[in-house]
VEXFIFI-779066 format. One record per residue (C-alpha): y, z, x; residue number from 1. Coordinates in steps of 0.001 Angstrom, whole numbers. Each point is the difference from the previous one (the first is absolute). Layout:
BEGIN
[rec [Y; Z; X]; NUM]
...
This chain:
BEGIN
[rec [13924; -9265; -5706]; 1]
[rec [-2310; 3300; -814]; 2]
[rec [-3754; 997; 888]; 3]
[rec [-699; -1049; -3106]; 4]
[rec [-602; -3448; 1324]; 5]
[rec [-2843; 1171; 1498]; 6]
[rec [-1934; 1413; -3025]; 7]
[rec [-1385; 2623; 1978]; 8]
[rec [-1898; 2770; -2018]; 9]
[rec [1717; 2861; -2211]; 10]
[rec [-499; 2762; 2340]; 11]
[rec [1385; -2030; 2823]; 12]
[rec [3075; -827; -2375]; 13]
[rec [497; 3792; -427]; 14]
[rec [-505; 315; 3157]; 15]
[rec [2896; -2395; 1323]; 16]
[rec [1860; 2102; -3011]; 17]
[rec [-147; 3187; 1258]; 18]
[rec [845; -1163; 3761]; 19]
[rec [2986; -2020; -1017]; 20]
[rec [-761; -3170; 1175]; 21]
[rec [1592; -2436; -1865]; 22]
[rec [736; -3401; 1173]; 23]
[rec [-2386; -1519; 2724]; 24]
[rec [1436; -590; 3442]; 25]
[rec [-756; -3600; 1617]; 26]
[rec [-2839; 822; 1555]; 27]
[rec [-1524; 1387; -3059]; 28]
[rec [849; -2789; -2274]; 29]
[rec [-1525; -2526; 2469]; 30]
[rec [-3074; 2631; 1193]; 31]
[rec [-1292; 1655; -3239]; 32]
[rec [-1396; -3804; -1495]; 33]
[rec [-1825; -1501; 3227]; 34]
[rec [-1596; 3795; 371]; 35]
[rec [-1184; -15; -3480]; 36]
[rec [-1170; -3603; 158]; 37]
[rec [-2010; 1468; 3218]; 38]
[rec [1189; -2264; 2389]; 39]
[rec [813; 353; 4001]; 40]
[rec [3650; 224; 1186]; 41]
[rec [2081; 946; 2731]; 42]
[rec [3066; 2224; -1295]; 43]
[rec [2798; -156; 2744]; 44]
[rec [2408; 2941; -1394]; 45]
[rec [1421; 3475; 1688]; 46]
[rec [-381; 3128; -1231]; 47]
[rec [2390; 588; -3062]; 48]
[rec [-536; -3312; -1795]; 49]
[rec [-2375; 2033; -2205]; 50]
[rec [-3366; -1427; 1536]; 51]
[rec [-2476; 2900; -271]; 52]
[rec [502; 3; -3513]; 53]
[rec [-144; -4072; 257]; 54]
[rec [-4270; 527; 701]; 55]
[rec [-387; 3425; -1373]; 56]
[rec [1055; -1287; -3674]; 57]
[rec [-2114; -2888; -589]; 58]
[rec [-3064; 2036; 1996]; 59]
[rec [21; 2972; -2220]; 60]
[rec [384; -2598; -3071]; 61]
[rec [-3342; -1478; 1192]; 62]
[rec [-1397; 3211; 642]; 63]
[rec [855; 971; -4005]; 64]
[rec [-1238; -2759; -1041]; 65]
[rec [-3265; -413; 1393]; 66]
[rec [-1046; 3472; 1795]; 67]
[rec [-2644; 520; 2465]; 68]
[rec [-1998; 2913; 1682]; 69]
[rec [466; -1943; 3303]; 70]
[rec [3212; 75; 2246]; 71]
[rec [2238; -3006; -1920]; 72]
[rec [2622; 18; 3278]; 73]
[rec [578; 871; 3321]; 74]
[rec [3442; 149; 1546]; 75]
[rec [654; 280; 3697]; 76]
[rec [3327; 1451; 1148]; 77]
[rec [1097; 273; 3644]; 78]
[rec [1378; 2985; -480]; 79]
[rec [-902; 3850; -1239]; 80]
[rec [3262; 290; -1389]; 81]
[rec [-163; -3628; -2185]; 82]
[rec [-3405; 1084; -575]; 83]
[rec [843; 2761; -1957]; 84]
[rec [2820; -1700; -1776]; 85]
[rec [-1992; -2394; -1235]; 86]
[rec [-2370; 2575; -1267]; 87]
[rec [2578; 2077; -1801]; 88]
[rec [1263; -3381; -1718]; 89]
[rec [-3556; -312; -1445]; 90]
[rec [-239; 4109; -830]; 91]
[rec [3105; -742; -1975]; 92]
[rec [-1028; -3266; -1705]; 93]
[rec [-3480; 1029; -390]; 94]
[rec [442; 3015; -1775]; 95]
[rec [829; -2315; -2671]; 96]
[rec [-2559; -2310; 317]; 97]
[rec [-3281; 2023; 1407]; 98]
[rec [-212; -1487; 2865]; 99]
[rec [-1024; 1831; 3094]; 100]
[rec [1108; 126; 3551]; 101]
[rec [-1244; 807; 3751]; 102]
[rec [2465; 512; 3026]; 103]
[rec [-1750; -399; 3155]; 104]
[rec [1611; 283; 3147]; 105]
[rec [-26; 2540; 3315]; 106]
[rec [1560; 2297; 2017]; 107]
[rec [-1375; 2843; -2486]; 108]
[rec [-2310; 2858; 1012]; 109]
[rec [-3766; -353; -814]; 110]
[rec [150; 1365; -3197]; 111]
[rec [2546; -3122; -1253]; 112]
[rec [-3255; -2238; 1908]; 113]
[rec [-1888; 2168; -2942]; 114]
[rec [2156; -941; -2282]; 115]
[rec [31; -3397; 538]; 116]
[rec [-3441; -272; 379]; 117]
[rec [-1193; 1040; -3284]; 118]
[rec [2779; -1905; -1643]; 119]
[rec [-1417; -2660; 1258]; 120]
[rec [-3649; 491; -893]; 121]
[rec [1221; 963; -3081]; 122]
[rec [2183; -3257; -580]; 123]
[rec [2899; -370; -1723]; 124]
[rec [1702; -3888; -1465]; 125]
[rec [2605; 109; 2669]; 126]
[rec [-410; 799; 3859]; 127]
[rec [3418; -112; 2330]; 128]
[rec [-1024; 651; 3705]; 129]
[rec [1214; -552; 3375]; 130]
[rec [-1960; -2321; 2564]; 131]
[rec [-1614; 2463; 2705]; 132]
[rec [-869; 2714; -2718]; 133]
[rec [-1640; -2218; -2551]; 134]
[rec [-1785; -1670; 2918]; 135]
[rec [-1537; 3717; 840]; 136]
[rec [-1173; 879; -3064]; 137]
[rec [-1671; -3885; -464]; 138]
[rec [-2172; 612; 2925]; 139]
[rec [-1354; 3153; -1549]; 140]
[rec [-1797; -2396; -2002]; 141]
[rec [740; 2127; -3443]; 142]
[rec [3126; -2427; -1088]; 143]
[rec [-1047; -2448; -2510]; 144]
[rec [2674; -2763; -647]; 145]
[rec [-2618; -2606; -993]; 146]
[rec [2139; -574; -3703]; 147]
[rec [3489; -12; 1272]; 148]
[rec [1873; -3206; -2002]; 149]
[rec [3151; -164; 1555]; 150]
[rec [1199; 1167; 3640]; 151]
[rec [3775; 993; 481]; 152]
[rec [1965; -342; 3493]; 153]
[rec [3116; 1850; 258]; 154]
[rec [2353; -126; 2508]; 155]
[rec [-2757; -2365; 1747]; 156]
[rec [2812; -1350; 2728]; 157]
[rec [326; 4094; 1129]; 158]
[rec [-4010; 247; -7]; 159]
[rec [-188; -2381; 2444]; 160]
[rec [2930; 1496; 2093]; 161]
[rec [-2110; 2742; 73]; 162]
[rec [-2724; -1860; 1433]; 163]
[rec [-2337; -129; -3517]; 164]
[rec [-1144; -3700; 152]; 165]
[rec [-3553; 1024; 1252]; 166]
[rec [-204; 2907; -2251]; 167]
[rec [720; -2093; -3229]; 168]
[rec [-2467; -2730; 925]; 169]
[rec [-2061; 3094; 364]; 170]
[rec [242; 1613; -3510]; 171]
[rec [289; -3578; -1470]; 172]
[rec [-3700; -326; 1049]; 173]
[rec [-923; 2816; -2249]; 174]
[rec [1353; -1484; -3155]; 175]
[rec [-1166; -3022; -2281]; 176]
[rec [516; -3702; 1162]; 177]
[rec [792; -626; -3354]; 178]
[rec [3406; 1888; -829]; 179]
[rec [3805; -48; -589]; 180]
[rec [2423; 338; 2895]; 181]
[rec [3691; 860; -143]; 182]
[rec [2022; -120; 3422]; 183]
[rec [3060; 2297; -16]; 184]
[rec [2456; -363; 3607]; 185]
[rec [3292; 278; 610]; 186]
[rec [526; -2723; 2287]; 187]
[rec [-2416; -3191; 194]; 188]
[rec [-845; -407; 4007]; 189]
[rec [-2708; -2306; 1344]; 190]
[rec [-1931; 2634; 37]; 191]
[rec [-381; 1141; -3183]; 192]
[rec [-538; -3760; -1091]; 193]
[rec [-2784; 264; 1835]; 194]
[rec [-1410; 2966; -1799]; 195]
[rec [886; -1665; -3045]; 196]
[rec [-2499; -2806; 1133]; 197]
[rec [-2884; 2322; 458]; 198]
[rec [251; 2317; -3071]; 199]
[rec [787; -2636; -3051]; 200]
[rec [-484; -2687; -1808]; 201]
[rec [2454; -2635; -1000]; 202]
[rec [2830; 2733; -606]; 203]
[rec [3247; -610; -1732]; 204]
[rec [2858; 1384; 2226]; 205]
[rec [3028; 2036; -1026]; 206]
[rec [3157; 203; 1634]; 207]
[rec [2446; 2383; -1439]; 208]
[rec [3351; -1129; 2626]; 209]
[rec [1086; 3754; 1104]; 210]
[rec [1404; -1128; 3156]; 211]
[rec [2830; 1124; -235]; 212]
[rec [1410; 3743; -586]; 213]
[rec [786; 1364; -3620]; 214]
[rec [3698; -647; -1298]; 215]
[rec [756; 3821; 58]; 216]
[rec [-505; 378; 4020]; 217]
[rec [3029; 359; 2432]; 218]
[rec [-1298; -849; 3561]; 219]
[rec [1572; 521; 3191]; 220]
[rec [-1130; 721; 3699]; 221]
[rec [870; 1658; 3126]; 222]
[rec [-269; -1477; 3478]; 223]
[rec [-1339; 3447; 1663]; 224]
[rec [-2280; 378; 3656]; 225]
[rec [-3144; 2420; -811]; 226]
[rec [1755; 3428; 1591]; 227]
[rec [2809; -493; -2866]; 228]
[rec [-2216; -459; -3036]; 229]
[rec [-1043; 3408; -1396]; 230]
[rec [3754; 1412; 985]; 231]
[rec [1256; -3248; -2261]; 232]
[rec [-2539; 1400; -2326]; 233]
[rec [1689; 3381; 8]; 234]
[rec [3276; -1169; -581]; 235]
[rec [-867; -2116; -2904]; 236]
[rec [-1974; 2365; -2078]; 237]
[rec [2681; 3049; 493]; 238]
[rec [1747; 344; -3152]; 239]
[rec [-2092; -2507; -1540]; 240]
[rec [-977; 2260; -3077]; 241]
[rec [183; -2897; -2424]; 242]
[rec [-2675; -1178; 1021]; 243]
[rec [-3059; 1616; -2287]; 244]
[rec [-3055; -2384; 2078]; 245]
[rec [25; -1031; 3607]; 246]
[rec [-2269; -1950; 1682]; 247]
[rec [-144; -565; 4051]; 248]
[rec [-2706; -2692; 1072]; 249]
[rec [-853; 172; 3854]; 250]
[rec [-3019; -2089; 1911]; 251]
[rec [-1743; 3284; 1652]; 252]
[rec [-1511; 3026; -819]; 253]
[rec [1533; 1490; 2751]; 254]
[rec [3670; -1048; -1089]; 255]
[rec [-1145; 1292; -3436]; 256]
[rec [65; 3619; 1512]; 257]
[rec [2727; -290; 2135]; 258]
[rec [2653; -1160; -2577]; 259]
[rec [-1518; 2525; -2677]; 260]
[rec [199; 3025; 2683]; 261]
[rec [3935; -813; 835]; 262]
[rec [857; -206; -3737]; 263]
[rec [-1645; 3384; -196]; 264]
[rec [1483; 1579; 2441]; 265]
[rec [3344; -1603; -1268]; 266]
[rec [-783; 1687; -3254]; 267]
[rec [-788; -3114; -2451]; 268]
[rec [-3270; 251; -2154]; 269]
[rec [-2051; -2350; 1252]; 270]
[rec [-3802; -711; 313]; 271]
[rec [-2016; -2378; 2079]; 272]
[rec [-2756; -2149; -931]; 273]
[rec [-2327; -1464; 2288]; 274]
[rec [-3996; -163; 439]; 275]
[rec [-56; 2946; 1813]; 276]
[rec [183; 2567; -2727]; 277]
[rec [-2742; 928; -2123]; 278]
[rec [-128; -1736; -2871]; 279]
[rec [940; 2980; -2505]; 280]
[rec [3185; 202; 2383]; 281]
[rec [464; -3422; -438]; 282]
[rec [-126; 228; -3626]; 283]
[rec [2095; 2975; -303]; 284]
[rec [2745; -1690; 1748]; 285]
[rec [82; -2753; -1976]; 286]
[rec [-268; 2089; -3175]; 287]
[rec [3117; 2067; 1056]; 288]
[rec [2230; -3089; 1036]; 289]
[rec [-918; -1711; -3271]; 290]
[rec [680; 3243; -1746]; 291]
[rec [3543; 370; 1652]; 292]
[rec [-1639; 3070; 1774]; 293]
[rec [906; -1916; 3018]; 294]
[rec [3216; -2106; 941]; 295]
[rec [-1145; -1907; 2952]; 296]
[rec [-3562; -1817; 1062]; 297]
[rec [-840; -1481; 3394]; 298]
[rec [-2763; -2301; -165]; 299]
[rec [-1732; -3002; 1240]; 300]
[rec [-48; -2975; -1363]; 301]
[rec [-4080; -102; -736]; 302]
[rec [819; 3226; -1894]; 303]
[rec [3108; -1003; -2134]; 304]
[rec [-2749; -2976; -1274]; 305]
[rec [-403; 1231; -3736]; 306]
[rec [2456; 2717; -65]; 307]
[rec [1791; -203; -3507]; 308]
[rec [3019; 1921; -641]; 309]
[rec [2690; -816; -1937]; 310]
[rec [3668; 1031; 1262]; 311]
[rec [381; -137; 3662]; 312]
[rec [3039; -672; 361]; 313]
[rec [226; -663; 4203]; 314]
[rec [-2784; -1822; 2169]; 315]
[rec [842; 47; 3771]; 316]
[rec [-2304; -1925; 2624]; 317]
[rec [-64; 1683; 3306]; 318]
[rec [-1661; -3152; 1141]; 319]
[rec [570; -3781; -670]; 320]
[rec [-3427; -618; -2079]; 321]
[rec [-1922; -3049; 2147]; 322]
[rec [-401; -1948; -3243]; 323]
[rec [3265; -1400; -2137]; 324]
[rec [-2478; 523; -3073]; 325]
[rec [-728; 3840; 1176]; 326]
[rec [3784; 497; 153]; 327]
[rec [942; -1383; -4273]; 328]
[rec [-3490; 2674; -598]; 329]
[rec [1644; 2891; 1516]; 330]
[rec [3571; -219; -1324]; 331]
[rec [-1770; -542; -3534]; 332]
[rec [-888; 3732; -339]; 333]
[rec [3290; 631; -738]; 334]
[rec [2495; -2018; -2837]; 335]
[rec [-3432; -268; -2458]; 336]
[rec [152; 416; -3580]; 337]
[rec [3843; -1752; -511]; 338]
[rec [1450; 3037; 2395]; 339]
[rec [2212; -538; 3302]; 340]
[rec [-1190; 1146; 3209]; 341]
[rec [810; -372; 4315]; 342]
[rec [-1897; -1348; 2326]; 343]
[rec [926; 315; 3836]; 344]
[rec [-1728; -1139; 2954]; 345]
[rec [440; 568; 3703]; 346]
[rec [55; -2488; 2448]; 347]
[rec [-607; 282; 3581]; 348]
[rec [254; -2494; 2760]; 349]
[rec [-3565; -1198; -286]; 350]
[rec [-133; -172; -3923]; 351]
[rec [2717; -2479; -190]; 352]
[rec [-1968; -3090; -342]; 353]
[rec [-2205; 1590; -2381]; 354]
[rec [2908; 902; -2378]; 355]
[rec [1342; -3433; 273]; 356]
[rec [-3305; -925; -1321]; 357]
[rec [960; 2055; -3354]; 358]
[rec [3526; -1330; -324]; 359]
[rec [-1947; -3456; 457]; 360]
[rec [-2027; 853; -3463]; 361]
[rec [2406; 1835; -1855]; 362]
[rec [2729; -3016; 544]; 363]
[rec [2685; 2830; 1063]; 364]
[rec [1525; 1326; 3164]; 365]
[rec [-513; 3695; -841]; 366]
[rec [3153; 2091; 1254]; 367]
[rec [255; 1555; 2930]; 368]
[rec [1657; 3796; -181]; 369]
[rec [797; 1752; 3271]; 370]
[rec [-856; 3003; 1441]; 371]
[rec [1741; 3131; -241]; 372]
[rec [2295; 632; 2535]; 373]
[rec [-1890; 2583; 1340]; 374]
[rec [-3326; -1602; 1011]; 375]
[rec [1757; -2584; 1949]; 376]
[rec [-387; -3968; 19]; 377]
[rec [-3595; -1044; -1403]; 378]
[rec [-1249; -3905; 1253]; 379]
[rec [2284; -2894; -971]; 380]
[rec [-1607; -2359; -2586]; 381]
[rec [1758; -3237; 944]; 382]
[rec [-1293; 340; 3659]; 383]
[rec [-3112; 1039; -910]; 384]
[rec [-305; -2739; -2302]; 385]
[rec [968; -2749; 3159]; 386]
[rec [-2671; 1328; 1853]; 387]
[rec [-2562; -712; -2800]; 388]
[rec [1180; -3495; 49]; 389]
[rec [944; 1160; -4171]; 390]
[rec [2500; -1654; -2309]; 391]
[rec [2222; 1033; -2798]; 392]
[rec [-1953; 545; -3281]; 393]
[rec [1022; -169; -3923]; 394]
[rec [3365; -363; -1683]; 395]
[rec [2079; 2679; 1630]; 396]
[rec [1054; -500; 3410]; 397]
[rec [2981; 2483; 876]; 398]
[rec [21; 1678; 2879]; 399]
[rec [-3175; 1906; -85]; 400]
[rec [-1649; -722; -2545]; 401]
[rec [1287; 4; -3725]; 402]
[rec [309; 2983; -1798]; 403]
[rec [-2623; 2127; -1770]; 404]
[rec [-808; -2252; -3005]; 405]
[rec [-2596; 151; -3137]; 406]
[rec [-2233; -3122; 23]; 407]
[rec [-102; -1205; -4006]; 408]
[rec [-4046; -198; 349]; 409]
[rec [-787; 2853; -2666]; 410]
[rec [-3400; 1597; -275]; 411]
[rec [-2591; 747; -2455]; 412]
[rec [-369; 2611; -1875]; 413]
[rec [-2983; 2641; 999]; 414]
């Protein structure tokens, strides 16, 4: 199957042309017709399935087709960072096309508020803003969003991690009754049914089954108590110059800092990414690490929402995530595009449950590698496990836990 199915306009065609996209991914192919029909629907699919480009397309086809003066779209992000991705996906497609863009989000100085603000009075077909900052400039009274057809959600289930639900009922009040609504998440909890039930009408749901890691990904995990982590760290990453991309996903801001100091002061090149920088650090950092500037970023998880870059070749979880879901999202930054990657994740005593929650979904016991010698004995899984009241999950059951193993689930294409 091509784009071609799609009959979208010339300039879009040359626009897919130029970008190399070729074949659609699943999400795409089952997307792209219920957008352009302008129906509702709820898109369940993780970042790197190709869903940005699963609205933008069949958006900036209606835009072609039928311009307007008037804002055509409005997308809310969570996220800065996804934000501007999504922004520079419809720079790049645009260009083609003649379709214009706004990013709107904060953390900038008053001169981006400027900026923003008579972008906005201004107009432009597409506007891609985060919750609180959109929300500021509405109640200047100057934003005018009384055309928008179609209303975008991405990464809705993070939005309302984030504590958004109230904000998006509040911007949805400032927009036409009378519109299209897509519903992007990466997971499908009660709650975001229940957003689902207030924002559209009669939608057609989507359920692209990534719930499981990508082929190419070697997993295993260490059993380690908090004081051991960042030496494990240490050991792990010396010598590890094969690696081009690494990733380290922590729960805190403050552990952000504190791992990203000792691999300084160990001499790796790392950054850190959390909400406390300024915004032009924040995009700096991730500008160098996707650059190959940098070797190693610490981040949150509410961060690492959106971040796309190909070849990291080594995810490692200083936490257990709380959600099985959250854990399949993080190891999928690395093994995209058909490539191989690691992902590791530590363990302590109180995370044990949790993880047994993951090896519930992925069908696997994940294996167990132990410490080095030199950090001493980390907490034993089995007896962890009998205090949890747990049992014995997936095919492999050797002594703990099977060995590293690539699940045969492969991904889409971005």
């Amino acid at each position: 199957m091509s784009f071609s199915i799609f009959n979208f306009t010339d300039t879009l065609n040359d626009a897919l042309d130029s970008m190399g996209f070729e074949t659609p991914t699943p999400i795409q192919e089952q997307a792209i017709p219920l957008i352009l029909e302008d129906k509702d629907m709820i898109a369940c699919a993780q970042t790197g399935t190709g869903k940005t480009a699963a609205f933008l397309l069949p958006i900036l086809h209606k835009i072609a087709v039928n311009p307007s003066p008037h804002v055509h779209t409005l997308v809310i992000a969570p996220t800065r960072e996804l934000a501007i991705q999504i922004d520079h996906q419809v720079e790049a497609l645009g260009y083609f096309v003649g379709v214009s863009s706004i990013p709107v989000y904060g953390g900038g100085d008053s001169q981006s508020w400027d900026q923003q603000k008579k972008a906005l009075i201004k107009g432009a077909d597409i506007v891609i803003a985060t919750p609180g900052r959109l929300i500021a400039h509405l109640n200047m009274g100057y934003v005018k969003f009384d055309h928008i057809q179609t209303l975008i959600l991405d990464e809705a289930d993070r939005m309302l991690d984030m504590g958004f639900f109230n904000d998006i009922i509040t911007i949805v009040d400032h927009i036409p009754k009378e519109r299209q609504t897509l519903l992007f998440s990466a997971t499908m909890p009660s709650k975001i049914r229940q957003l689902a039930k207030k924002l559209l009408q009669d939608p057609t749901q989507i359920n692209i089954a990534i719930s499981k890691p990508a082929e190419g990904i070697l997993q295993a995990a260490y059993l380690a108590h908090d004081h051991q982590k960042i030496e494990l760290i240490v050991h792990l990453l010396k010598g590890k110059t094969n690696y081009q991309s690494i990733i380290i996903f922590t729960s805190t801001k403050r552990r952000v800092s504190e791992i990203t100091g000792r691999l300084k002061r160990e001499g790796f090149p790392a950054l850190g990414i959390s909400s406390d920088l300024e915004q032009q650090d924040r995009e700096t950092a991730l500008l160098d690490f996707k650059n190959k500037k940098v070797q190693i970023l610490v981040a949150t998880d509410i961060l690492a929402r959106g971040i796309d870059i190909k070849e990291i070749g080594l995810v490692i979880n200083y936490e257990v995530p709380s959600d099985a879901e959250d854990y399949v999202h993080r190891i999928g930054r690395t093994a995209r595009a058909d490539s191989t990657g690691v992902a590791l994740t530590f363990i302590n005593e109180e995370d044990v449950y949790k993880f047994m929650r993951i090896e519930s979904l992925l069908e696997t016991e994940i294996h167990k590698s132990p410490l080095p010698e030199h950090l001493g004995e980390g907490p034993k899984y089995e007896t962890q496990k009998r205090k949890s009241g747990g049992k014995r999950y997936g095919r492999n059951r050797g002594k703990g836990g099977g060995r590293g193993r690539r699940n045969n689930k492969s991904r889409g294409r971005k």
